[in-house]
N, C-alpha and C positions, 0 to 999 in steps of 0.2 A: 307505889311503883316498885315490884321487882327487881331483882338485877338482874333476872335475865329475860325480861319484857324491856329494860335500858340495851343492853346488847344485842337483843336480834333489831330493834329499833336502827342501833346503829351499823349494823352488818347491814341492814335494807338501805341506810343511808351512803353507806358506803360502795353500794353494787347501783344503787339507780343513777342512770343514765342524766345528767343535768346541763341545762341551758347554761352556755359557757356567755357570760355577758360581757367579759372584754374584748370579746372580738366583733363583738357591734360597733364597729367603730365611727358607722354612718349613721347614727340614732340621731338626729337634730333638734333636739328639745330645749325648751329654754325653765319652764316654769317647773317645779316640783309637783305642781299638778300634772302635770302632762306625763310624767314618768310614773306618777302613781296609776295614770289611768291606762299606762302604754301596759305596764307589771301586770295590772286590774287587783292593787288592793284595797279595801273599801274604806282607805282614806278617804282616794278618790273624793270628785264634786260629784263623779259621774261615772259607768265602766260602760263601756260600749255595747252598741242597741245591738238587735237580734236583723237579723237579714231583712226582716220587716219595717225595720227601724224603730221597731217597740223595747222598751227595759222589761226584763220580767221583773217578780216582784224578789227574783235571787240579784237581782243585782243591783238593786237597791243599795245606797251606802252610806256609810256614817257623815261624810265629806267635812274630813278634819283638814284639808290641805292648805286653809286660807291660812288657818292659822297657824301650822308648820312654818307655811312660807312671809309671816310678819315675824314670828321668832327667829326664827333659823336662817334668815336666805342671806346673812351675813357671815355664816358660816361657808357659803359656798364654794368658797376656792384656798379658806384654810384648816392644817392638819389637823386633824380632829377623831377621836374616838367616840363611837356611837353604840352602846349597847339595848339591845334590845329583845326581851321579856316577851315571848311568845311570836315566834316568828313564823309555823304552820309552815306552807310554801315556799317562804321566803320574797313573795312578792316586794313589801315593805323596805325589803333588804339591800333587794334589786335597786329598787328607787332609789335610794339612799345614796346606793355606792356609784350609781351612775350621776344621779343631781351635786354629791361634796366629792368632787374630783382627787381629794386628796384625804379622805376618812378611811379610818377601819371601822367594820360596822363585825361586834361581837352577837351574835346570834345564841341564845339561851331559850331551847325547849324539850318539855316531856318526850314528844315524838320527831323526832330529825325526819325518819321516814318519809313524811312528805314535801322534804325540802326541795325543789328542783332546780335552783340556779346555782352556776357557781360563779366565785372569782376570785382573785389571790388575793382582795379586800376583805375579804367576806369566810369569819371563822364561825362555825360550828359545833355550838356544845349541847349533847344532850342529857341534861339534867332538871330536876324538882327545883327552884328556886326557893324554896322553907326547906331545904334540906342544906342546914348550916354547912355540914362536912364536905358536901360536895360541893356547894358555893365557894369553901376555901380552896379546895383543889383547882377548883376555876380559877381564883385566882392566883394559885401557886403555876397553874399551866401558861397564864399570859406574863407572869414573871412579875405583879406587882403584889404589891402586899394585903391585910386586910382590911385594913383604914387608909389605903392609900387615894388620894384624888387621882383621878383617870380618868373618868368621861365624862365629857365634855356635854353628852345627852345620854340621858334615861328612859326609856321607853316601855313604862307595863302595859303590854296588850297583851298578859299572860289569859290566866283562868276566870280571872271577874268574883272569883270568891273573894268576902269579903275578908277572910284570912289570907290567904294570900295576896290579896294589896296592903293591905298591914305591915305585916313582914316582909315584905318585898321593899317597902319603903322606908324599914327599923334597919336592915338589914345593908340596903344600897345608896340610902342618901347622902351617906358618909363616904360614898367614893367618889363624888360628883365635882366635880373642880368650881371654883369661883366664877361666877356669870354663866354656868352652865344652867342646864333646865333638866327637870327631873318632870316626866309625862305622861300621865294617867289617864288612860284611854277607857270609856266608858265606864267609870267612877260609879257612876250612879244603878247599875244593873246589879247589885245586891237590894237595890229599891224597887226593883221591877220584878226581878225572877229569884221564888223562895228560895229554889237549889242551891243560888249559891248565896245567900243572906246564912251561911252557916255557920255560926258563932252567935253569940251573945251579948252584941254590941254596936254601939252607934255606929251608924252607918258614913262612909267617906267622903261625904259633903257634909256631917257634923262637922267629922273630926279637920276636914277644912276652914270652916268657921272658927273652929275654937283657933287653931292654929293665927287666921287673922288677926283673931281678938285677942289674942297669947293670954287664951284662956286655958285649964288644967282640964283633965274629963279622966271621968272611969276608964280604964283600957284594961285587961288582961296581958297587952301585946307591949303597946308601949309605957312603958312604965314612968311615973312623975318625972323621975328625975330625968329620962330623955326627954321628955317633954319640957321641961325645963333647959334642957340644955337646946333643942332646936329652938328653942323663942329667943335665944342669944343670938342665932345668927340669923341677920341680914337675910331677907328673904320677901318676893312679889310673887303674890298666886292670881294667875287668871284662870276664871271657869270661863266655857263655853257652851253652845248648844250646837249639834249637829243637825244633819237632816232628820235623822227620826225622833220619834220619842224618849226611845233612850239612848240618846245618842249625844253623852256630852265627857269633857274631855278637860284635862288640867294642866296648864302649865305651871310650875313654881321654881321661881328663875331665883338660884342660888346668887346673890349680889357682893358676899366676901365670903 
């Protein structure tokens, strides 16, 4: 990615017109389902049928939301920082900022472009997540440091390459505060689709396993001794299944 395919990126982001969400102030939802599926992102269990009352087959969805809301929904009404790794539209974001009444949800993607909501919750960065230098600028913009713990939740629903979940998880597990959860969305789609199985290396349900087993494994990415050093700390990983095929999803809940 260029810098000047990141700048007109962000001049587009900057000039489109976006759904201001805090003035919804009549929205009456209770469940975090309901705000995924009011946004329509394919957390969702469900996004709403066709005038016919038929789903097509676009909207279809992964339906991570049970599981959100048995991790999180204790989160609901305190301060909390939310960062999250491929935000597209910003639907997710939506959700988010409207369901934890008192979070900042940090938004990190290649294309801002088709961000459409806003709210003074809700910050905006558009950058490569494996691009070390500009990961630190991100964090020299929100005023914390590079090892510093700060949020509270993790969320890669970036690219699905199996390098950049790697790195994205070498890179931000270490900002992730105590009893927070670090959340890897469709883990498994380097198992499904070659494009992005692009590296040379066990794939992120191994390297889950090894992790439980606080087993050592090849990596080019992560190297022994982090790996040595994450088996020190305190840590519960839940996999799950979503609605399709590949559709599964990781929580791993930082415990000290």
């Amino acid at each position: 990615m260029n810098f000047f395919s990141l700048y007109k990126r962000k001049f587009l982001y900057e000039i489109k017109r976006k759904v201001n969400i805090d003035s919804d102030i009549n929205l009456k939802l209770e469940k975090l389902n309901d705000f995924f599926i009011h946004y329509g992102t394919d957390k969702a269990s469900h996004l709403p049928t066709d005038k016919n009352n038929k789903q097509s087959s676009s909207n279809k969805t992964h339906g991570y939301s049970e599981f959100y809301q048995k991790h999180l929904s204790h989160y609901k009404s305190k301060s909390i920082n939310i960062l999250e790794i491929g935000s597209y539209a910003g639907a997710s974001a939506a959700a988010f900022a409207k369901y934890f009444s008192n979070s900042k949800i940090f938004c990190l993607d290649v294309n801002i472009s088709n961000f459409k909501y806003s709210s003074k919750r809700i910050k905006v960065y558009g950058l490569d997540i494996t691009n070390k230098k500009k990961l630190n600028n991100f964090f020299n913009n929100i005023g914390i440091s590079e090892n510093e713990k700060f949020f509270d939740v993790i969320i890669d629903d970036g690219s699905h390459k199996l390098s950049d979940i790697l790195l994205s998880f070498k890179y931000l597990f270490k900002n992730l505060r105590n009893q927070g959860y670090y959340i890897i969305e469709d883990f498994k789609f380097p198992n499904f689709f070659d494009h992005l199985n692009d590296i040379d290396h066990i794939k992120v349900d191994e390297v889950i396993k090894n992790f439980m087993n606080q087993n050592l494994f090849d990596s080019t990415i992560i190297s022994k001794d982090q790996q040595q050093f994450l088996h020190t700390i305190n840590k519960t990983i839940y996999t799950y299944k979503g609605n399709l095929e590949h559709s599964d999803v990781a929580f791993i809940k930082k415990d000290v």
